[in-house]
PyMOL commands that place a pseudoatom at each C-alpha (Angstrom):
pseudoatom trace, name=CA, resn=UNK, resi=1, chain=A, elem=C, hetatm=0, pos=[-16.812, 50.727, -44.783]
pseudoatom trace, name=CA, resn=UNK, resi=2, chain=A, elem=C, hetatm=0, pos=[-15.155, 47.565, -43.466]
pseudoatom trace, name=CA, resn=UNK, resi=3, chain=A, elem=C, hetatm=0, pos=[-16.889, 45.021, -40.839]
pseudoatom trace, name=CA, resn=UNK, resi=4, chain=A, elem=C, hetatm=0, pos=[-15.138, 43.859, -38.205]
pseudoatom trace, name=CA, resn=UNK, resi=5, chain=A, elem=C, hetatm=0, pos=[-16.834, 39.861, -37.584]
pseudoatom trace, name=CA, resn=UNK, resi=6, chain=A, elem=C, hetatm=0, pos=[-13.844, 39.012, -36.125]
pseudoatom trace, name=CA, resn=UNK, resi=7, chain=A, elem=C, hetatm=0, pos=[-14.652, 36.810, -32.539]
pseudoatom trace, name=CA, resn=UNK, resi=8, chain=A, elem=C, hetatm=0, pos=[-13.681, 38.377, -29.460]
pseudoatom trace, name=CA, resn=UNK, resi=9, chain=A, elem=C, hetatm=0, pos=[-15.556, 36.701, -26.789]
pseudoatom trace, name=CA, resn=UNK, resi=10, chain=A, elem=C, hetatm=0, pos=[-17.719, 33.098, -26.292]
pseudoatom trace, name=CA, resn=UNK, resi=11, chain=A, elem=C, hetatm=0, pos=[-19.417, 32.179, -23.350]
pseudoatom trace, name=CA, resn=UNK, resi=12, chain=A, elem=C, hetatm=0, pos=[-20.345, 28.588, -24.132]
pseudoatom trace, name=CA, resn=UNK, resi=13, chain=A, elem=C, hetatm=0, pos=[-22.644, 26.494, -21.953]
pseudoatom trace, name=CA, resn=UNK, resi=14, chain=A, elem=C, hetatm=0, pos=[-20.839, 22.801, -21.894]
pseudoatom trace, name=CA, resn=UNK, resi=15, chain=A, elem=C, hetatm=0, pos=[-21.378, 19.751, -20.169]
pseudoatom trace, name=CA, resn=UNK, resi=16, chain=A, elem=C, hetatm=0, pos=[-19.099, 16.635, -19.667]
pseudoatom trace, name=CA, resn=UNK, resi=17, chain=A, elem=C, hetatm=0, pos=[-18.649, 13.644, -17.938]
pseudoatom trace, name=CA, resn=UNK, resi=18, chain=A, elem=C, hetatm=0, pos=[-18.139, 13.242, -14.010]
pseudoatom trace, name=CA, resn=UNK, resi=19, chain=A, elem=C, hetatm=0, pos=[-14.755, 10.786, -14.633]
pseudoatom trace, name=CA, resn=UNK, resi=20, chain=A, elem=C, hetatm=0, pos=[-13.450, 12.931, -17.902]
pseudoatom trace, name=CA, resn=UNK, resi=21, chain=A, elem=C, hetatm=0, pos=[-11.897, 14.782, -19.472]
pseudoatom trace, name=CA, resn=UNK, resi=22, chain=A, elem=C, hetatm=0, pos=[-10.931, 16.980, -15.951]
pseudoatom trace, name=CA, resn=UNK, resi=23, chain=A, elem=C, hetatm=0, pos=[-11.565, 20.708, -16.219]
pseudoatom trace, name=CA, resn=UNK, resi=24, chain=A, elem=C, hetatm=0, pos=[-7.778, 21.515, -16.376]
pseudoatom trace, name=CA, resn=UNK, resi=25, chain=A, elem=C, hetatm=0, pos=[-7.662, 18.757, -19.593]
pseudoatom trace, name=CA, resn=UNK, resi=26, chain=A, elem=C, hetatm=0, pos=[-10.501, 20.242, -21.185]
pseudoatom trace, name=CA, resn=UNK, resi=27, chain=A, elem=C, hetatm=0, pos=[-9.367, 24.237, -20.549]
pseudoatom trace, name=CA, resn=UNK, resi=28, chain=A, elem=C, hetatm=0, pos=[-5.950, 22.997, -21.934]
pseudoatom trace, name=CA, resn=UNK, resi=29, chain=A, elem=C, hetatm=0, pos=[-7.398, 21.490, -24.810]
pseudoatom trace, name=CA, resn=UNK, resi=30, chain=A, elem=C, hetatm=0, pos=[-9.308, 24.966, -25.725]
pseudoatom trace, name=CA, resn=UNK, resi=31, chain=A, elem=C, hetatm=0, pos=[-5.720, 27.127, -25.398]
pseudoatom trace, name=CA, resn=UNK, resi=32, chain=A, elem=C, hetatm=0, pos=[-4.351, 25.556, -27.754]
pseudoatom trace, name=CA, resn=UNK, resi=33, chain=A, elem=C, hetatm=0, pos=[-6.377, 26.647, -30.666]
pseudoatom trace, name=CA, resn=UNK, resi=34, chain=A, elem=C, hetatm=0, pos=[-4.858, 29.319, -32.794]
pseudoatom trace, name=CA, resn=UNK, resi=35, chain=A, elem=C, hetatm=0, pos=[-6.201, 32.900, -31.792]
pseudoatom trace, name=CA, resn=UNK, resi=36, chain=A, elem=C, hetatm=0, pos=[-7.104, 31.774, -27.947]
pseudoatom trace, name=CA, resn=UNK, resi=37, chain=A, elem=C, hetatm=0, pos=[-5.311, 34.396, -25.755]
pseudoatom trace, name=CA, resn=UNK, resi=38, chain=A, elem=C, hetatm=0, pos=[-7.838, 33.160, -22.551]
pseudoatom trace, name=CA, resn=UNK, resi=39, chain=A, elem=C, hetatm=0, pos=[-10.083, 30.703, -21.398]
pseudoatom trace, name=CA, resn=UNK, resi=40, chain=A, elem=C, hetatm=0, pos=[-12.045, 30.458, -18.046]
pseudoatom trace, name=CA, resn=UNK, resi=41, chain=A, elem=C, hetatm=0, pos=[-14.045, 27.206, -17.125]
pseudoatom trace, name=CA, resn=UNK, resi=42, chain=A, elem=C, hetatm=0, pos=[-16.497, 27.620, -14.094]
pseudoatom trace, name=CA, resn=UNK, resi=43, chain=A, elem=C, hetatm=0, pos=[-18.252, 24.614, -12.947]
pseudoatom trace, name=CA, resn=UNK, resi=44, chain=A, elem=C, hetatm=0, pos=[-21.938, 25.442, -12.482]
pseudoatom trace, name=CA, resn=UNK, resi=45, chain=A, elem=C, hetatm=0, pos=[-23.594, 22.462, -11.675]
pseudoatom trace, name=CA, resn=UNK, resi=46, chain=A, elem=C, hetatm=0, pos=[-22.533, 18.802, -10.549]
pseudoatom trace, name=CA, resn=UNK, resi=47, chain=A, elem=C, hetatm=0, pos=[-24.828, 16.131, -10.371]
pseudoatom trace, name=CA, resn=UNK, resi=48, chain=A, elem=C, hetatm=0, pos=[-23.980, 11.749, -10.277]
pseudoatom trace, name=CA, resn=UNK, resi=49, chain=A, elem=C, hetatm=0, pos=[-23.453, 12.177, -13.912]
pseudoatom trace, name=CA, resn=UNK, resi=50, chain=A, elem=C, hetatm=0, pos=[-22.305, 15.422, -15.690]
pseudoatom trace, name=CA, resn=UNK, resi=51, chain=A, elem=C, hetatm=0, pos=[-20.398, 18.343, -14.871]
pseudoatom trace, name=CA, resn=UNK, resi=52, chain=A, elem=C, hetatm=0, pos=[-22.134, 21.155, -16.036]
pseudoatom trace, name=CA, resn=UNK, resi=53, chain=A, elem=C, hetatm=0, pos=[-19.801, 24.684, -16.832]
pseudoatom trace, name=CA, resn=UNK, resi=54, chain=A, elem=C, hetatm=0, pos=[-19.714, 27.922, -18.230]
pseudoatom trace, name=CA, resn=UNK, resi=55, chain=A, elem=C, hetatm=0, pos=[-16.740, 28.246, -20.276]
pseudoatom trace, name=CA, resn=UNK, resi=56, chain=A, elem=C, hetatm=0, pos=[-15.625, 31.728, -21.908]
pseudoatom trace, name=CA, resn=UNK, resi=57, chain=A, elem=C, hetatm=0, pos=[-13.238, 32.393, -24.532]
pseudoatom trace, name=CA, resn=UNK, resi=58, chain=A, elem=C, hetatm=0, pos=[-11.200, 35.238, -25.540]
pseudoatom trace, name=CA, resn=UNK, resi=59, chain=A, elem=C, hetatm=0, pos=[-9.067, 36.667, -28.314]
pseudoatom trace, name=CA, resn=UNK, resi=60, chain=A, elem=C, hetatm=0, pos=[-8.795, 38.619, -30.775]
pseudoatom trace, name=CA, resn=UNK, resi=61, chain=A, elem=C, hetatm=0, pos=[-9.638, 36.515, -33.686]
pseudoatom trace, name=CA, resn=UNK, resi=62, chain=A, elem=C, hetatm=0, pos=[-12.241, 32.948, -32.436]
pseudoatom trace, name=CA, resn=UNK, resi=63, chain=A, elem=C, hetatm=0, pos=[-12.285, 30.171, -34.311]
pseudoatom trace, name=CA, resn=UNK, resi=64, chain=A, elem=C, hetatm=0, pos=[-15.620, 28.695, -33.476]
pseudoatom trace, name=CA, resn=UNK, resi=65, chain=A, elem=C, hetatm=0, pos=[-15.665, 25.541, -35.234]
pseudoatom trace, name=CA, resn=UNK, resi=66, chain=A, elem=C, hetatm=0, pos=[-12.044, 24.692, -33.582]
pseudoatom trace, name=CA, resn=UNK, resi=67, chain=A, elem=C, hetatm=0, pos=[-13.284, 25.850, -30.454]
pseudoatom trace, name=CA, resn=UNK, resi=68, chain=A, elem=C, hetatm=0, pos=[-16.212, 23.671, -30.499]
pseudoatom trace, name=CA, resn=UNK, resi=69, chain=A, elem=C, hetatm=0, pos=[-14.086, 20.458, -32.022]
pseudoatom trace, name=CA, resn=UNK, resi=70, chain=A, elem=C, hetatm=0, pos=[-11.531, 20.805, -29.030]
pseudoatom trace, name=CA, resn=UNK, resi=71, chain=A, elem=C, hetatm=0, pos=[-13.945, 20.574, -26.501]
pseudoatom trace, name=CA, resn=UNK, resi=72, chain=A, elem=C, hetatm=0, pos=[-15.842, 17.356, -28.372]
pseudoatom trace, name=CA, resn=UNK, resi=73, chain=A, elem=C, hetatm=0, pos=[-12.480, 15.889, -28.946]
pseudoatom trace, name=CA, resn=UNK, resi=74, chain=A, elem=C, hetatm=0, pos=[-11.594, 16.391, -24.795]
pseudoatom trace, name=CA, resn=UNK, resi=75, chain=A, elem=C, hetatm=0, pos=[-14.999, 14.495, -24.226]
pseudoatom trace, name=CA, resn=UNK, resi=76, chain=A, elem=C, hetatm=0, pos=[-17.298, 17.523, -23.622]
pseudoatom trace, name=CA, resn=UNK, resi=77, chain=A, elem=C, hetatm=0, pos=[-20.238, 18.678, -25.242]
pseudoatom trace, name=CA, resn=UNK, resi=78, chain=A, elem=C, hetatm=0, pos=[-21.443, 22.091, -25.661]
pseudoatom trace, name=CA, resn=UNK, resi=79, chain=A, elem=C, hetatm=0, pos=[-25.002, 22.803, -25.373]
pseudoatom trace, name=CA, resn=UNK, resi=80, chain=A, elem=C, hetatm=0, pos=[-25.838, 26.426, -26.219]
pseudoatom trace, name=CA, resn=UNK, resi=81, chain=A, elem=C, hetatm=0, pos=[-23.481, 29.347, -27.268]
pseudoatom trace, name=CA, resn=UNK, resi=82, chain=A, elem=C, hetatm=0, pos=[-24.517, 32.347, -24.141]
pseudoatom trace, name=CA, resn=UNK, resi=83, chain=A, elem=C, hetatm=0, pos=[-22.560, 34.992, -25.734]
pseudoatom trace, name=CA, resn=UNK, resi=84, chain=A, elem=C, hetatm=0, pos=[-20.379, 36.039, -28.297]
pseudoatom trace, name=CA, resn=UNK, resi=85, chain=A, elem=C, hetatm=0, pos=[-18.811, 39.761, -28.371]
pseudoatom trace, name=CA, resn=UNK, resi=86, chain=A, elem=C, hetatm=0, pos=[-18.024, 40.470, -32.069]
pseudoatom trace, name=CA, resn=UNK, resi=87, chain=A, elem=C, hetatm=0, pos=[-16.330, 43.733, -33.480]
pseudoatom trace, name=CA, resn=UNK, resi=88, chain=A, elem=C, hetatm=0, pos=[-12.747, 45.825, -32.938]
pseudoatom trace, name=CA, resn=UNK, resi=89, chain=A, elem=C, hetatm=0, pos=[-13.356, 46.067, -29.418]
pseudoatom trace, name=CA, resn=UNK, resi=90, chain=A, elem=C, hetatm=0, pos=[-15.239, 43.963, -26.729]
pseudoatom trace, name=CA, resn=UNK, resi=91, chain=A, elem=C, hetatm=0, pos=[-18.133, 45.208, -25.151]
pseudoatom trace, name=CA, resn=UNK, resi=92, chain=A, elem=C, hetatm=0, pos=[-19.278, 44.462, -21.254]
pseudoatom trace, name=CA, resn=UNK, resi=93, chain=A, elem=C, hetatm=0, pos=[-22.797, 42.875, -20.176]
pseudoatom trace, name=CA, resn=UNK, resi=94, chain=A, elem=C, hetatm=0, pos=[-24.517, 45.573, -18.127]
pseudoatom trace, name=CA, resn=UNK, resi=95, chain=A, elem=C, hetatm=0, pos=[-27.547, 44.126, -16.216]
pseudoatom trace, name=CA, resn=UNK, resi=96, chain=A, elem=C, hetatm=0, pos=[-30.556, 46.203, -16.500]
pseudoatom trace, name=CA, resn=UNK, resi=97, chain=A, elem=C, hetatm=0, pos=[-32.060, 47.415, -13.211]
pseudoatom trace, name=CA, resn=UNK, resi=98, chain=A, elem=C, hetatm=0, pos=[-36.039, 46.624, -13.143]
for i in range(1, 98): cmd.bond("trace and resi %d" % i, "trace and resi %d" % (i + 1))
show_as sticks, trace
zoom trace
């Protein structure tokens, strides 16, 4: 039986600087990596400082490391990896009622 580890999906938690790079430069940056078919940058949190976002990734084949490189190389850093859907298909977040 063959596993599919193939990166479909990355929600990334990423912060960068007030000034640069702007959000357009930065979600730019991120489509051009080979195997990016969509990228979505939310802004979350703005202080005098930082820009903090949520940033999610898709296609059908991530490469992480590039991922994570074209976001330091924009002038972004990214703090904590929030999801990652893995497998031949992607699978939706359903929130559990308590």
């Amino acid at each position: 039986m063959e596993v599919n580890t193939k990166i479909r999906r990355l929600l990334l938690d990423v912060d960068k600087a007030v000034a640069r790079p702007s959000v357009v430069d930065l979600a730019r940056a991120i489509s051009r990596i080979a195997g990016v078919d969509a990228v979505n940058v939310t802004v979350t949190e703005i202080d005098i400082e930082t820009v903090g976002m949520d940033v999610t990734v898709e296609g059908d084949a991530l490469d992480y490391e590039g991922i994570v490189a074209a976001i330091e190389s924009a002038g972004a850093v990214v703090h904590s990896v929030d999801e990652v859907v893995i497998g031949s298909r992607t699978v939706d977040r359903i929130e559990r009622q308590r």
